[in-house]
C-alpha positions as CSV (number, residue, x, y, z in Angstrom):
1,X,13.1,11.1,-4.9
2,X,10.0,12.4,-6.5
3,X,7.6,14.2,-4.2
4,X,4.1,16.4,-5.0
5,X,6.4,19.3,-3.4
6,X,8.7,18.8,-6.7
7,X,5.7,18.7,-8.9
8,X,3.5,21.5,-7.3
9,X,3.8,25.0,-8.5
10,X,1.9,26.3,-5.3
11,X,3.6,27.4,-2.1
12,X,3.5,24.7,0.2
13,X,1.5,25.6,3.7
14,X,3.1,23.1,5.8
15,X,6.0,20.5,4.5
16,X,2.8,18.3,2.9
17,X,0.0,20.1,2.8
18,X,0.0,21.6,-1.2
19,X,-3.1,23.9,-1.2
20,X,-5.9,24.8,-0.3
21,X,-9.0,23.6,-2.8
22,X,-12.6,25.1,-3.7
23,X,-14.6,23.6,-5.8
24,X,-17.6,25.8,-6.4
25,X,-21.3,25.6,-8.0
26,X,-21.7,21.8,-6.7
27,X,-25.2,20.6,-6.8
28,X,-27.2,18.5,-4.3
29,X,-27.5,14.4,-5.8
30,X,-30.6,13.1,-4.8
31,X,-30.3,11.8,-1.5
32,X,-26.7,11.5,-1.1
33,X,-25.9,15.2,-0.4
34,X,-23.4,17.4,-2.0
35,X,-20.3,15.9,-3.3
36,X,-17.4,16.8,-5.6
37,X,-17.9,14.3,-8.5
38,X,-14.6,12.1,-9.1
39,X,-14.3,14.6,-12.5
40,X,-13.8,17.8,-10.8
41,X,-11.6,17.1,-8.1
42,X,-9.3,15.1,-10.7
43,X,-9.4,18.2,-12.2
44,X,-8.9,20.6,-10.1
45,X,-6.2,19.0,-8.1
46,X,-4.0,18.5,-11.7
47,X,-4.8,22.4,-12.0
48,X,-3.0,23.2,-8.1
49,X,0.0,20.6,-9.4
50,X,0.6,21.9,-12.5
51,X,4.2,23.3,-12.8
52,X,2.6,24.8,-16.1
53,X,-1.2,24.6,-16.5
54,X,-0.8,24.2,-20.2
55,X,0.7,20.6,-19.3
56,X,-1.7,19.0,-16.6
57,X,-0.5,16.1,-14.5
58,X,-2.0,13.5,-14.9
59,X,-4.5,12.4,-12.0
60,X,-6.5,9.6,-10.6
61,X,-9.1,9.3,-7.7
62,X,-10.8,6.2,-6.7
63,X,-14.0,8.3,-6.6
64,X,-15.5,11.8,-5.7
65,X,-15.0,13.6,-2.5
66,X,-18.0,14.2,-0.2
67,X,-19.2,17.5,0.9
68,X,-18.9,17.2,5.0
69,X,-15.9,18.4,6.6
70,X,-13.4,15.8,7.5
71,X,-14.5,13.6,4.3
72,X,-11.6,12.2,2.8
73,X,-10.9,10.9,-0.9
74,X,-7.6,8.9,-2.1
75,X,-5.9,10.1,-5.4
76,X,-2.9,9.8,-7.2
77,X,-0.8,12.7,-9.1
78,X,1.5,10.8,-11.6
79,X,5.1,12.0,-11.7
80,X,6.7,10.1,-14.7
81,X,8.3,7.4,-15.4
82,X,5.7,5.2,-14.1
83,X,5.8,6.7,-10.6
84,X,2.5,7.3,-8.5
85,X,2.6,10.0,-5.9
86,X,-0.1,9.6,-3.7
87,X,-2.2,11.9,-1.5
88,X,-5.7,12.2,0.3
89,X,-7.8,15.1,-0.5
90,X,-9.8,15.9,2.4
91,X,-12.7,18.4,3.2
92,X,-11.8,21.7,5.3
93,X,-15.3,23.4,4.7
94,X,-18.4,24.0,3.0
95,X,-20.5,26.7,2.4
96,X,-23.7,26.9,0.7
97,X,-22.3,24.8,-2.6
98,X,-18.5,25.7,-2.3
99,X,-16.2,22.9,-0.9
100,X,-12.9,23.5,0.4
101,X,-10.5,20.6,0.6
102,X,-6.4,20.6,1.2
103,X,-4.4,17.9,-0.5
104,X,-1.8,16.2,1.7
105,X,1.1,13.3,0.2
106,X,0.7,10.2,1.7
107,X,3.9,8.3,2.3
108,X,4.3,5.6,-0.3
109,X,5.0,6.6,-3.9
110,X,3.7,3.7,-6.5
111,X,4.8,2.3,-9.7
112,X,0.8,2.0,-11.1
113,X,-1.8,3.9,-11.2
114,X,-4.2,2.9,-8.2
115,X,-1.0,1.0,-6.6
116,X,-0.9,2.9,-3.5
117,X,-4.2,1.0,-2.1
């Protein structure tokens, strides 16, 4: 069975927790407060994945990721032939305009993209 442990090329810090995640630079949006736009932490999640970073998984969030610690986001890491692997990305810290998040598997892989809802 597939897992984001298979597809990870980080050292795993607890049996489904993949990494740790900092997004840096983030700018305050009007009156909604920091947040990791749905763009960067699709990207930066497929970079911690990547076996090889010249192939990137592909990845899919149903938005961005607020900055406030314990904000959570639901993605999905695809690991081929049509399987979903979903995980929650959720915020550990922030500092200034850094935001820390860890990525942790959910339980139910997916066939489709945005399955696992």
């Amino acid at each position: 069975m597939k897992s984001i442990k298979n597809i990870a090329r980080a050292a795993l810090v607890t049996g489904t927790v993949v990494a740790a995640l900092t997004v840096v630079g983030l700018e305050f949006h009007g009156g909604g407060g920091l947040t990791v736009d749905k763009a960067a932490l699709e990207k930066t999640s497929a970079q911690q994945l990547a076996q090889d970073i010249a192939h990137l998984p592909t990845v899919k969030c149903d938005g961005g990721l607020k900055g406030e610690v314990g904000a959570t986001q639901k993605c999905e890491v695809g690991a081929g032939d049509g399987v979903w692997l979903p995980y929650t990305a959720t915020v550990t810290a922030v500092e200034g305009s850094n935001v820390t998040f860890h990525i942790k598997e959910d339980d139910h892989p997916s066939s489709v993209p945005g399955g696992s809802n």
